[in-house]
C-alpha positions as CSV (number, residue, x, y, z in Angstrom):
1,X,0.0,0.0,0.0
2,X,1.3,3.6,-1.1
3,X,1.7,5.7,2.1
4,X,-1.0,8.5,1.0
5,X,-3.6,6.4,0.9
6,X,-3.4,6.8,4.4
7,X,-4.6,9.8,4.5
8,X,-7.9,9.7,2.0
9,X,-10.6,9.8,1.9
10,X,-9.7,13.7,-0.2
11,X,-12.0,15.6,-1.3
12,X,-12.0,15.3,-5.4
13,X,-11.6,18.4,-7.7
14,X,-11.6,19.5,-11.4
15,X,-8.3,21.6,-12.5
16,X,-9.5,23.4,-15.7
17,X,-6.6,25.2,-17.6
18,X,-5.6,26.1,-21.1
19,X,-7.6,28.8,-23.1
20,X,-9.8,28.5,-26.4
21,X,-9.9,25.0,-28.3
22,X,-6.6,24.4,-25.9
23,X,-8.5,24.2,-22.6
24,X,-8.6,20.9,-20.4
25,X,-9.7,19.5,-17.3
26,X,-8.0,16.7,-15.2
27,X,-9.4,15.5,-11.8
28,X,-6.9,16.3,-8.5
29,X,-7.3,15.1,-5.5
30,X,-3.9,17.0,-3.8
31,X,-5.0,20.6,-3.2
32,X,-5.2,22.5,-0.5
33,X,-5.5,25.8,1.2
34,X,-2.3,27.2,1.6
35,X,-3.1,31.4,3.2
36,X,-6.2,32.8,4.3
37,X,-4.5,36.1,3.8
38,X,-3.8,36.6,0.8
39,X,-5.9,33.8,-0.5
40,X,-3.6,30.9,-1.5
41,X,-4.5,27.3,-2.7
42,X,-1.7,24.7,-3.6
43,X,-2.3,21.6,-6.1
44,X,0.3,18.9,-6.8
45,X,0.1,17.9,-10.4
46,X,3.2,15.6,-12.0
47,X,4.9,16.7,-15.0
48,X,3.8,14.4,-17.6
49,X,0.2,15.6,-17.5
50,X,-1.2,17.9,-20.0
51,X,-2.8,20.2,-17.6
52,X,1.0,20.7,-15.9
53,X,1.9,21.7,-19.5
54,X,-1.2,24.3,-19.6
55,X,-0.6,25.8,-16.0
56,X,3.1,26.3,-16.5
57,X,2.5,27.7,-20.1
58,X,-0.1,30.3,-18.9
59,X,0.1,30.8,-15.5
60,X,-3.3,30.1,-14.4
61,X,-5.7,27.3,-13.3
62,X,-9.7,27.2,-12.1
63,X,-10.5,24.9,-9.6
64,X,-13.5,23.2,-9.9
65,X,-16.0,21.8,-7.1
66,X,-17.6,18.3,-8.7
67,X,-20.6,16.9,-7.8
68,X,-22.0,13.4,-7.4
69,X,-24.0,14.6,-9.9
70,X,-20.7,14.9,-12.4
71,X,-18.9,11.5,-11.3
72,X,-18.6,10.5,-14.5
73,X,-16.8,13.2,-16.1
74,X,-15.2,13.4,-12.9
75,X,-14.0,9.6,-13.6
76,X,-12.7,10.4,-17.3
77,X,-11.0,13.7,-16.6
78,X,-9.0,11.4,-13.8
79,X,-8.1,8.4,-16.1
80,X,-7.8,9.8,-19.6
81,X,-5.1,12.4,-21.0
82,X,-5.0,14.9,-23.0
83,X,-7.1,17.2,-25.1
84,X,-9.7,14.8,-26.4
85,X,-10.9,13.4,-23.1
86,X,-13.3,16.6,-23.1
87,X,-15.2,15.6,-26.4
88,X,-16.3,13.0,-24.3
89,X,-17.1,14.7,-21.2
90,X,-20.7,16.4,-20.4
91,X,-18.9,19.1,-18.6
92,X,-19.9,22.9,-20.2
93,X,-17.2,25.0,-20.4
94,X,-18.0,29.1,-19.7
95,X,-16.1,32.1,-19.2
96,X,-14.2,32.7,-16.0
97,X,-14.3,36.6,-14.8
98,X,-10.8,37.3,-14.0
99,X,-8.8,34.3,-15.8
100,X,-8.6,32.6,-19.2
101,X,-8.7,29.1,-18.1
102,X,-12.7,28.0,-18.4
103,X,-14.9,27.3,-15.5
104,X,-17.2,24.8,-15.5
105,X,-21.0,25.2,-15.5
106,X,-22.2,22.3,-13.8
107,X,-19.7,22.9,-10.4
108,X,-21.0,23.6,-7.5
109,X,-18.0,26.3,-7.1
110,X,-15.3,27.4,-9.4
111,X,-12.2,29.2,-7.7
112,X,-10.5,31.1,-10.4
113,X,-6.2,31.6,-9.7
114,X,-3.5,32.7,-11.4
115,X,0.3,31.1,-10.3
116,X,2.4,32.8,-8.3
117,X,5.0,29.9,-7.4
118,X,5.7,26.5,-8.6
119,X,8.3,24.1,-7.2
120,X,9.3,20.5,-7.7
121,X,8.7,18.3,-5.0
122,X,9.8,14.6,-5.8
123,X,7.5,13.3,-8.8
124,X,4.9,16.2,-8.6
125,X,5.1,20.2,-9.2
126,X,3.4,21.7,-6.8
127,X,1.7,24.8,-8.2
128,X,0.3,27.9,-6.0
129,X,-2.2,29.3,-7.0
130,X,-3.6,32.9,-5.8
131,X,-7.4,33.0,-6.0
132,X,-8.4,35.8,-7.6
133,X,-12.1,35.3,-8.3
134,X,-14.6,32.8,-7.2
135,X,-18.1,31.7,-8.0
136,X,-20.6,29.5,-6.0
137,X,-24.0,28.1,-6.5
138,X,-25.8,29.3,-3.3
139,X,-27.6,26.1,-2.5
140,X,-24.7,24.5,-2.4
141,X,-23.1,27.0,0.4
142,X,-25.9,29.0,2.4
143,X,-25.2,31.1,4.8
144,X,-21.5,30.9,3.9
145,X,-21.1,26.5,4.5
146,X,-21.3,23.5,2.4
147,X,-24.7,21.7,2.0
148,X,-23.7,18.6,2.1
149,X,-26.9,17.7,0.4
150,X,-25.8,18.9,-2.9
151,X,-23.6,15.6,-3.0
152,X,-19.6,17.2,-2.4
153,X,-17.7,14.4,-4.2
154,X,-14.5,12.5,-1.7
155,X,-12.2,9.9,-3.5
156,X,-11.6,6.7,-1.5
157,X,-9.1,4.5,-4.0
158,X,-9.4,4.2,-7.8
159,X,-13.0,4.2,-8.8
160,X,-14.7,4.5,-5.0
161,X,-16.2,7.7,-4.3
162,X,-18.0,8.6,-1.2
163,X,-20.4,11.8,-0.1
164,X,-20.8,13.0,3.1
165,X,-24.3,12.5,5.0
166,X,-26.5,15.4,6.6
167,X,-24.9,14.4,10.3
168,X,-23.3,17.3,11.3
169,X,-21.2,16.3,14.9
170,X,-19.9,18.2,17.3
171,X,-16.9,18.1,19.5
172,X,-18.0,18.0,23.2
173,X,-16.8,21.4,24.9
174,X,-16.0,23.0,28.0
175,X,-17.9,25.6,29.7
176,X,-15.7,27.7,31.8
């Protein structure tokens, strides 16, 4: 067993990047928040992927919050390369406000960033990202939280997803 898998399940994401009849999306499961202040997101993507070649060509990347909903695009865009993967994907592509890389319609978020540092770390660039812009559907995040009812998409090992239930726990506190 590879160490990582220690640590899922992660949360599943689409990276969109490229511009025009360039544009791509893979499926990434290594991101994170990196800085609330300024807003920073990291993403670990290894070199031999087309969307590596896209980021470090223009500089920019939109990640993209998948549904349940999109687990089959979700499921190509992770296990087939390159350019032609998106003719057979049901994803829409659509204008992002501050970057050229496409958002996706369908997502219940899209966080629009443009790179300000990239570094090689073993097999894998990772790629920080600044978030510029962002747009959510508000069902999906009312009053400023994630619904989990809108079916927020975590990977388990190759093609096992999970979603999260409506159970919201709590920690037990003090009162002092």
């Amino acid at each position: 067993m590879r160490f990582y898998r220690l640590l899922y399940p992660l949360r599943t994401y689409l990276i969109t990047s490229g511009r025009g009849e360039e544009s791509n999306v893979m499926a990434a499961d290594w991101l994170t928040v990196l800085s609330h202040n300024p807003p920073l997101v990291g993403v670990a993507i290894a070199p031999e992927r087309y969307t590596h070649k896209l980021i470090m060509r223009y500089g920019e990347f939109v990640v993209s919050v998948p549904s349940t909903e999109m687990i089959n695009d979700v499921w190509v865009a992770g296990t087939v390369s390159g350019p032609q993967k998106v003719k057979g994907m049901k994803v829409t592509f659509v204008p992002s406000k501050e970057v050229s890389a496409p958002s996706i319609k369908e997502a219940l978020a899209n966080i629009e960033c443009r790179v300000i540092d990239s570094r090689s770390y073993g097999d894998h660039t990772l790629f920080v990202g600044e978030v510029i812009n962002y747009t959510f559907r508000r069902d999906a995040f009312p009053k400023g939280e994630p619904n989990v009812l809108q079916g927020f998409l975590a990977h388990i090992a190759r093609s096992k997803f999970v979603t999260f239930m409506n159970k919201v726990i709590r920690p037990q506190t003090r009162k002092d």
